[in-house]
Each structure stands twice: as structure tokens, then as C-alpha cells.
KERO-301688 format. One line per 10 residues: number of its first residue (from 0); their letters; for each residue x, y, z of C-alpha. Coordinates in Angstrom, 2 decimals. Each point is the difference from the previous one (the first is absolute). Last residue first. Layout:
BEGIN
NUM> A> X:Y:Z ~ ...
This chain:
BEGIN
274> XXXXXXXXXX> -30.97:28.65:-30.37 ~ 2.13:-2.48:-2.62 ~ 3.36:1.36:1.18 ~ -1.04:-0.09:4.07 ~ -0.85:-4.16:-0.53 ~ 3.38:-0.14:-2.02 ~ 1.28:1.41:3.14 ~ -1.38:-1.96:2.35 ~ 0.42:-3.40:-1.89 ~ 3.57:0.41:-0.39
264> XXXXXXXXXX> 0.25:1.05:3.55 ~ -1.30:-3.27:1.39 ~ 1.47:-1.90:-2.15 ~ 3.60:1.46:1.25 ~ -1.48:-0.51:3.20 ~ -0.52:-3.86:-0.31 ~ 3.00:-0.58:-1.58 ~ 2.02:1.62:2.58 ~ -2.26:-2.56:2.40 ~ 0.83:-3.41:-1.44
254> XXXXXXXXXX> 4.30:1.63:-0.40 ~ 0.00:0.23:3.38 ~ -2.05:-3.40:0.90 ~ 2.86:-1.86:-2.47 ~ 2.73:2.08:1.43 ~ -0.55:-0.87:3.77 ~ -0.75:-3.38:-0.99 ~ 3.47:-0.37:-1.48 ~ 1.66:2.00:1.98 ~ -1.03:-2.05:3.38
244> XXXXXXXXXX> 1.11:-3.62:-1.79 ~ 3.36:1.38:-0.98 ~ 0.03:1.47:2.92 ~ -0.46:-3.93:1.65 ~ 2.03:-1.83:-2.22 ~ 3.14:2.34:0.73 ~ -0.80:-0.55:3.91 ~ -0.10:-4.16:-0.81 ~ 3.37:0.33:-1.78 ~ 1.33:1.59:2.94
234> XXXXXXXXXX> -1.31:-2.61:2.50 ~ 0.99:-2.81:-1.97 ~ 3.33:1.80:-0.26 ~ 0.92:0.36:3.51 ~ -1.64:-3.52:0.88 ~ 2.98:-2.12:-2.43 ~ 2.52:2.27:-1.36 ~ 0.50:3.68:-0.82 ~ 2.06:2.06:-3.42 ~ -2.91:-0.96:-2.41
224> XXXXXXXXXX> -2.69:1.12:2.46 ~ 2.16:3.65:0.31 ~ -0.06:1.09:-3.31 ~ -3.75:-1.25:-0.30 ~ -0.73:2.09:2.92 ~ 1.60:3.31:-1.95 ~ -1.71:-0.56:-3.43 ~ -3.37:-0.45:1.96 ~ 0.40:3.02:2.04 ~ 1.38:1.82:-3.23
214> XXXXXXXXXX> -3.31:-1.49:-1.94 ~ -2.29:1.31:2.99 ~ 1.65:3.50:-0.45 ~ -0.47:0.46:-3.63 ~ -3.73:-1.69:0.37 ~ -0.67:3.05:2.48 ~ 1.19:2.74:-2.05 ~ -1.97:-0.82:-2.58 ~ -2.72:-0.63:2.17 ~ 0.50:3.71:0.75
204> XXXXXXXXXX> 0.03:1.28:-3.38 ~ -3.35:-1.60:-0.27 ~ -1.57:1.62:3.14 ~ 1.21:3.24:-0.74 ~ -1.34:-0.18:-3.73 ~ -3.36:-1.36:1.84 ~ 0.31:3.44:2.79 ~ 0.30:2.40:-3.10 ~ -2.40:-1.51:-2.16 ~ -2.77:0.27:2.76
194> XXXXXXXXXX> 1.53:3.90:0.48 ~ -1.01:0.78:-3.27 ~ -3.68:-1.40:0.08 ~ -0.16:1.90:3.06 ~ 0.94:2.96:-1.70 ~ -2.70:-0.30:-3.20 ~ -2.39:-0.88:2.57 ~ 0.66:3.35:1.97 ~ -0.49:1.84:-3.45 ~ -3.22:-2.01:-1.43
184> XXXXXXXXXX> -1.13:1.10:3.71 ~ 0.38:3.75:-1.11 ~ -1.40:-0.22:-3.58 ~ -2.60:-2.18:1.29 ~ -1.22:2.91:2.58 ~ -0.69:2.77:-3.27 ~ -2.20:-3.00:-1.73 ~ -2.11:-0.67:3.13 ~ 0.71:-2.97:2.18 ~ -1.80:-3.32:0.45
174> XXXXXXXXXX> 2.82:-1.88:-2.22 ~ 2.78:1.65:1.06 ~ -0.63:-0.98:4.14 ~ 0.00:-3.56:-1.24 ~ 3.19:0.22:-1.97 ~ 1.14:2.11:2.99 ~ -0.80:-3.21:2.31 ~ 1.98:-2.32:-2.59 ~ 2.72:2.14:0.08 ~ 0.44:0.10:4.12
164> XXXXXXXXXX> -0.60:-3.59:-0.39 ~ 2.65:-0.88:-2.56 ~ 2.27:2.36:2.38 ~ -0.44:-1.89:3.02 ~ 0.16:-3.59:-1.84 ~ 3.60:1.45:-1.40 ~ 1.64:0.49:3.57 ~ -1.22:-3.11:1.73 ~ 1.22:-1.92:-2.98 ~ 3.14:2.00:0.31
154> XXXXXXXXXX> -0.22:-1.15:3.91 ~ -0.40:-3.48:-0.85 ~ 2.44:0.02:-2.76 ~ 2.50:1.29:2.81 ~ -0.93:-2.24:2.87 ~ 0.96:-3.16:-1.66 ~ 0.86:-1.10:3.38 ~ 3.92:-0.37:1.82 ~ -0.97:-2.18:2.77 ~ 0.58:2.38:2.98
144> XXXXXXXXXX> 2.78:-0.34:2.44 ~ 0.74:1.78:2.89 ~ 3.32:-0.97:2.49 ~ 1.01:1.50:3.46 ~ 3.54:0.24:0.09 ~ 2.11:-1.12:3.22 ~ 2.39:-1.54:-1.68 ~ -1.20:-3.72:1.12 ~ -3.23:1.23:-1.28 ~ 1.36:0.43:-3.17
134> XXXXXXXXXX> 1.58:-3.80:-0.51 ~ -3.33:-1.26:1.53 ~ -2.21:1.93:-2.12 ~ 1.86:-1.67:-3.17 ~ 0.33:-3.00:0.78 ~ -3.34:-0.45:0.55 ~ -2.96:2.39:-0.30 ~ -2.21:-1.25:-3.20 ~ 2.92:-2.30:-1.51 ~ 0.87:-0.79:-3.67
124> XXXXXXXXXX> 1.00:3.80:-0.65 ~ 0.32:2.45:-2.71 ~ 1.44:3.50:1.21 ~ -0.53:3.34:-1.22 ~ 1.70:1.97:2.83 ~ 0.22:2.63:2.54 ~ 2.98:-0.13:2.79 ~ -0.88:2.85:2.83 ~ 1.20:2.46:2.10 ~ -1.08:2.35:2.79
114> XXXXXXXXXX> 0.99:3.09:0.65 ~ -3.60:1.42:-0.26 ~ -3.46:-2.44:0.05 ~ 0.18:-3.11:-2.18 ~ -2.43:-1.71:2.79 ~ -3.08:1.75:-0.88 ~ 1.03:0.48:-4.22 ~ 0.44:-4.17:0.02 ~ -3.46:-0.38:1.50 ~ -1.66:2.87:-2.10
104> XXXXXXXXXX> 1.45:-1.05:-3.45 ~ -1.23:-3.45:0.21 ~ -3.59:1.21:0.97 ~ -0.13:2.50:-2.92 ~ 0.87:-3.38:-2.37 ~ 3.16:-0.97:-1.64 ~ 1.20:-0.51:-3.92 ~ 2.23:2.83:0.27 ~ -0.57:1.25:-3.50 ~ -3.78:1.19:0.66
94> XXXXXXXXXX> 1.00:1.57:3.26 ~ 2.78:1.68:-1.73 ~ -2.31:1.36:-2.15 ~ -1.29:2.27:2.82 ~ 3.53:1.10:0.74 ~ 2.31:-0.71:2.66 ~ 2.91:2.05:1.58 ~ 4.02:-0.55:-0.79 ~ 3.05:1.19:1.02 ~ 3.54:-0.84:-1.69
84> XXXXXXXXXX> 0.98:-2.70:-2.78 ~ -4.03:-0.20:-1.34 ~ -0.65:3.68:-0.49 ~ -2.68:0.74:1.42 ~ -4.14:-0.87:-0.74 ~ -2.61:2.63:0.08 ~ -1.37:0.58:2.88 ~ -4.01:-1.39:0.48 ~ -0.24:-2.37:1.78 ~ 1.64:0.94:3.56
74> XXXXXXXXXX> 4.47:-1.23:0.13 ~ 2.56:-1.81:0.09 ~ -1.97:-3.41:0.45 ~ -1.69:0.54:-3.44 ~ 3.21:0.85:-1.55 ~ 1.69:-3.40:1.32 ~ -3.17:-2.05:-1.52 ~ 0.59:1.81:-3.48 ~ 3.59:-1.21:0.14 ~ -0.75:-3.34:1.19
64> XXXXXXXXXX> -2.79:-0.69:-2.98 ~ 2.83:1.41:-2.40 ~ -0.15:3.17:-1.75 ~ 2.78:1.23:1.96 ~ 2.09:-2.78:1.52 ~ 2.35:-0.46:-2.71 ~ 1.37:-3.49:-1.69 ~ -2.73:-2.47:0.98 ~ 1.91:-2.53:-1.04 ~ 2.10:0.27:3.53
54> XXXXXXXXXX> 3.25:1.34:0.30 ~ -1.24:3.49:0.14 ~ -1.34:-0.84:3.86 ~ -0.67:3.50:1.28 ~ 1.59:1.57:3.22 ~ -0.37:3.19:2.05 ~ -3.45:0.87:-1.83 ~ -1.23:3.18:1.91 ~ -3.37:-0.07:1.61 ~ -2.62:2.83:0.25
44> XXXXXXXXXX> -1.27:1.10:3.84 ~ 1.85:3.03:0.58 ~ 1.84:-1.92:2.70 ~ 1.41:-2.26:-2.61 ~ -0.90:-3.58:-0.63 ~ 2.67:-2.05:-1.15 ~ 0.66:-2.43:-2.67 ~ 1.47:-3.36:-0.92 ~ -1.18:-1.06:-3.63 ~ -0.93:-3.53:-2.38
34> XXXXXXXXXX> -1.07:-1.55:-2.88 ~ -0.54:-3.40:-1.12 ~ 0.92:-1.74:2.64 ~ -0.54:-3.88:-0.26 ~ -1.32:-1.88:3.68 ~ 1.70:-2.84:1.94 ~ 2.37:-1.39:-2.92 ~ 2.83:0.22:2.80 ~ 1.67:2.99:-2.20 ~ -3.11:1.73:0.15
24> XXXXXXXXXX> -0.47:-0.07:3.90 ~ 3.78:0.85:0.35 ~ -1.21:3.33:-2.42 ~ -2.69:0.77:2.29 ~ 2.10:-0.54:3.11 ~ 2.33:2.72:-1.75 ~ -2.53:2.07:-0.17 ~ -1.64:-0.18:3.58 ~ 4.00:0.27:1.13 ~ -0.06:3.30:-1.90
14> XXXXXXXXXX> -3.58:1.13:1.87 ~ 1.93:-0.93:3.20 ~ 2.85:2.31:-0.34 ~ -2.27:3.07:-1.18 ~ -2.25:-0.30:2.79 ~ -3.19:-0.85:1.81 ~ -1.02:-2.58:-2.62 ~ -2.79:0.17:-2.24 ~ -0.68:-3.34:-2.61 ~ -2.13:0.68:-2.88
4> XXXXX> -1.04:-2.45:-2.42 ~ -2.00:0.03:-3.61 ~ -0.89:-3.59:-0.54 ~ 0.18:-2.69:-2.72 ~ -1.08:-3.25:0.77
């Protein structure tokens, strides 16, 4: 299972034995880490990446699922997201990006308070809590994990149903009104209609992004099955099965529900070219 994790520790030293536990946990055939950072919370409540993992396939943290989690943690919705080698404060499509849920991102943001540290990751693990907890806990760090969820099509799904029913109300609205009122409401349909396109390019471009990063996962795992033995490898080969697996449907219901919308608008404004 692939999970987005967050382990805080009390200080810098500990947060860098949380990492390297991380990597002895890898090297054991325990769990595969596909990305990973150290960082601190500042007093000013953002964080400020201390450490990322560029040896991993995941080449940069920005952009990543563990880069838009750290920005979310450094800071309210809402701030635009910093530069990814110094400070950093989460944005609203962060949320989307992260792949973890408001309730996630209130536990870890309660005990992530200032001056302390923390080891967040993209891990894929065979266990629920064990090893992993137990190695962390032995630190002293306090681990949160959520099962990283196909949160980001939801939400752009959540995003484009708003609009078609803001335009489908107007349509509505059109149709009762006077000629001087259609003019006006043919105007605020003609923007929402714009803005749909807008948020299914963004959508697109990012499951681009997204089946670039689960093939360099994939790439990287298989690099490492051919190099293990016996369990290690079983278990490796298993995780590469298993996001194979998770694209895969993940795509097909994507690319189901662009195809819906595209429809959708096809037949709207042929509908509004024949009025």
C-alpha cells in the first residue's frame, strides 16, 4: 500500500536518525521510498526543507505528492507556494496534489507545532504499523500515515460538477428572462463555460504529470527487485504490481469522466449555436 507519512520528532538530530531508519527499513525490503524530506517548523509557522531525498526517482520534491504535503504543513490554505530549496506555505492545489484528507492535515499540523522536526515521505509498505512505527517510536517521533487516495480527480470532479451546475441554473434562469437579461446571463455562461475548460485542461496536464511519476516509481523499484533476493524482492515486485494496479484504474475512471464532460460541452454549445 502506498501511503503519504509523517513522522515529528522534537529535534533536528532525531528527525535525521528518522531518515536514516527509513532508508535501513528500505534496504531490509521493509517498505520502498519513493520520495522523501527532513524539515522544520519555524516560529512564524511555515516550514523550511532542511533535507530532500534527490537520490530517489522522484527527482525534486516540488510538484511531488511530498512536496505539496510539506507546503500544506508550512502554512493556512491559501499562500501561494515557496520556493522548494528554502521556505514554503501551502496552496489550495496542494491539497489536491497531496493525496490526504482535512483530517490528515489537522493531526500532523497539532503536533508539528514550532521547532519541531519532521521526516515526510511517499512510502509503499507491506505492514499497517510495524516495522516502521516501531523504528520511529523508538526515536521518539510520533508517526501519521494516510493511504495516499485519488483525492485529486475527486476534488477536480468536485470542482467541474460545481460549475456545470452553476451553468445549468443560468441556462434555466436564460430561458424565463427578457431579451435585455439573456444578453447578461449569455455573458456569465459564456465565462463559466471558460473556466470548465480551464479546470479539465488542468486536470489532464496533471495526469500527465502523474503517469510520469508512477513510471519513475516503477522504473526505480524494478532497479532495485533485480539487485534483491528471496522475501526482499517478492515484496518489491508485489509493491510494483500493486501501482501498477492503482494507475491503471485510476486512469481508466479518469479518462471515463473527461469523456463525459467533453460530451457534455459539445452538446451545450452546439445546443446554444442552434438557439
Amino acid at each position: 500500500m502506498e501511503n503519504m507519512l509523517v513522522a515529528v520528532f522534537e529535534n533536528e538530530l532525531k528527525a535525521y536518525d528518522g531518515s536514516r531508519a527509513l532508508a535501513e527499513l528500505e534496504s531490509e525490503g521493509s517498505i520502498s521510498v519513493h520520495a522523501e524530506a527532513v524539515i522544520k517548523k519555524n516560529d512564524d509557522g511555515t516550514v523550511t526543507i532542511k533535507q530532500k531525498g534527490d537520490d530517489f526517482p522522484i527527482r525534486t520534491v516540488g510538484g511531488t505528492a511530498v512536496g505539496a504535503l510539506i507546503g500544506l504543513l508550512g502554512g493556512p490554505i491559501g499562500l501561494a507556494l515557496g520556493a522548494v530549496a528554502g521556505t514554503v506555505a501551502g496552496s489550495i492545489g496542494d491539497k489536491k496534489r497531496a493525496g490526504v484528507n482535512t483530517e490528515f492535515l489537522n493531526e500532523v499540523s497539532a503536533k508539528l507545532t514550532p521547532g519541531k522536526w519532521a521526516v515526510v515521505s511517499d512510502v509503499s509498505e507491506d505492514w499497517i504499523t510495524t516495522p516502521l512505527d516501531t523504528r520511529m517510536e523508538a526515536l521518539g517521533g510520533t508517526v501519521f500515515r494516510a493511504a495516499r487516495e485519488n483525492v485529486e480527480h475527486e476534488q477536480y470532479a468536485k470542482d467541474v460538477a460545481a460549475i456545470k451546475e452553476d451553468i445549468a441554473q443560468l441556462k434555466a434562469e436564460q430561458a424565463k428572462s427578457r431579451a435585455n437579461q439573456k444578453v447578461k446571463l449569455q455573458l456569465k455562461i459564456d465565462n463559466l463555460n471558460e473556466k470548465l475548460r480551464t479546470e479539465l485542461e488542468a486536470a489532464k496536464l496533471r495526469s500527465m504529470e502523474q503517469k510520469k511519476e508512477t513510471k519513475a516509481k516503477i522504473e526505480a523499484l524494478e532497479k532495485k527487485a533485480a539487485n534483491a533476493k528471496g522475501e526482499a524482492k517478492a515484496k518489491i515486485e508485489n509493491r510494483i504490481y500493486e501501482i501498477k494496479e492503482k494507475y491503471k484504474r485510476d486512469e481508466e475512471a479518469f479518462e471515463r469522466w473527461s469523456k463525459k464532460n467533453e460530451e457534455d460541452i459539445e452538446e451545450w454549445m452546439t445546443g446554444e449555436a442552434n438557439a
